[in-house]
NUTOR-43695 format. One record per residue (C-alpha): residue number from 0; residue in one letter; x, y, z. Coordinates in steps of 0.1 Angstrom, whole numbers, plus 2048, in hexadecimal, padded with zeros to 3 digits. Example, Ala and Ser with C-alpha at 12.3 -4.5 7.8 and 13.67 -1.06 7.14 Angstrom:
BEGIN
     i   aa     X     Y     Z
     0    A   87B   7D3   84E
     1    S   889   7F5   847
// end
This chain:
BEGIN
     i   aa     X     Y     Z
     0    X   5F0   596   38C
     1    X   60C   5B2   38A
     2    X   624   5AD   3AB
     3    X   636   5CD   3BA
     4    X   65B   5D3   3BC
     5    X   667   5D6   3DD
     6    X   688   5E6   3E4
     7    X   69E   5CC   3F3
     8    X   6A6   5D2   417
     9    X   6CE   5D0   422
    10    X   6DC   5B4   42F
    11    X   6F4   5B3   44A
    12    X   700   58C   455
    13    X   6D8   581   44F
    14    X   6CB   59D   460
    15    X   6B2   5B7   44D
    16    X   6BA   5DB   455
    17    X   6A5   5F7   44D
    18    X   6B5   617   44A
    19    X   6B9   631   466
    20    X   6AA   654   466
    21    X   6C1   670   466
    22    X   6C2   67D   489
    23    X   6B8   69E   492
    24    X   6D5   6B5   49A
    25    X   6D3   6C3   4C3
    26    X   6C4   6E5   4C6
    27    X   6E4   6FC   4C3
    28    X   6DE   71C   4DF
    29    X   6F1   73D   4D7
    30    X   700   74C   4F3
    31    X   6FD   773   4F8
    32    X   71E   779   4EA
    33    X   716   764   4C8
    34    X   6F8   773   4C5
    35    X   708   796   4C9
    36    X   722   78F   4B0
    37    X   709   77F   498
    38    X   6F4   7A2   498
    39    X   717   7B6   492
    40    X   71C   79E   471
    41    X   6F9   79E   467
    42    X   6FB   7C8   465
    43    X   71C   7C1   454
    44    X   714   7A6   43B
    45    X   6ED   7A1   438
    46    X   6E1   781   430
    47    X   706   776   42D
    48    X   702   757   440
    49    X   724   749   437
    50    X   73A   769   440
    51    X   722   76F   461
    52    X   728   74B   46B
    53    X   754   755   467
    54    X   74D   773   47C
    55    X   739   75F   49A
    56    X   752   744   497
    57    X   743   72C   4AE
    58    X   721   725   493
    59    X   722   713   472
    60    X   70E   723   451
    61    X   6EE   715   45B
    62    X   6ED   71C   47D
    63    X   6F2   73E   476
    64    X   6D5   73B   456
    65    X   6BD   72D   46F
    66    X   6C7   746   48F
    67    X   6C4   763   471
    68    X   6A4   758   469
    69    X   694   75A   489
    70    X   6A4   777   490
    71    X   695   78B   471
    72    X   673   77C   47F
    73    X   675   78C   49C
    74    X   682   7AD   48E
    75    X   662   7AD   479
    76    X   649   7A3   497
    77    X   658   7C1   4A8
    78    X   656   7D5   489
    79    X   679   7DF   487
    80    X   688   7E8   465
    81    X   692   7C3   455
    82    X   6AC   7C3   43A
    83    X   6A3   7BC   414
    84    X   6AB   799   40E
    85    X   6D1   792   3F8
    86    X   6CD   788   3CF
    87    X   6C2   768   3D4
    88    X   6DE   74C   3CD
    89    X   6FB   764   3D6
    90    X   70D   758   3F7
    91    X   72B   760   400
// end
């Protein structure tokens, strides 16, 4: 009979802990000025997500990846012109 290895749990004074899941972070709203500024830096640097999020100021990288994302969704559902993506690998 072949017996399975089982990863040993942690240990805390005689107490068995099983790791946590990573909490999900809040829902992050963008006010109309944010979202304003993030269209003025997206015309200026598409697909730029790093040097859009310095020009909102108030949204990290992948708030602004995320937000950019669903904004280029909705350009396309209303058929406006969507720009070509960046070389793939080049941020900054």
């Amino acid at each position: 009979m072949v017996r399975e290895k089982r990863k040993p749990k942690r240990v805390v004074l005689g107490v068995a802990r099983v790791p946590l899941k990573k909490k999900k972070a809040p829902n992050v709203h963008w006010t109309p000025d944010e979202h304003e500024r993030f269209v003025t830096a997206f015309t200026l640097y598409p697909r730029k997500w790093t040097k859009i999020a310095e020009y909102v100021r108030t949204k990290t990288p992948k708030q602004t990846m995320d937000h950019g994302r669903t904004y280029l969704e909705k350009l396309e559902r209303e058929g406006e012109e969507v720009p070509p993506p960046g070389k793939p690998g080049r941020e900054g």
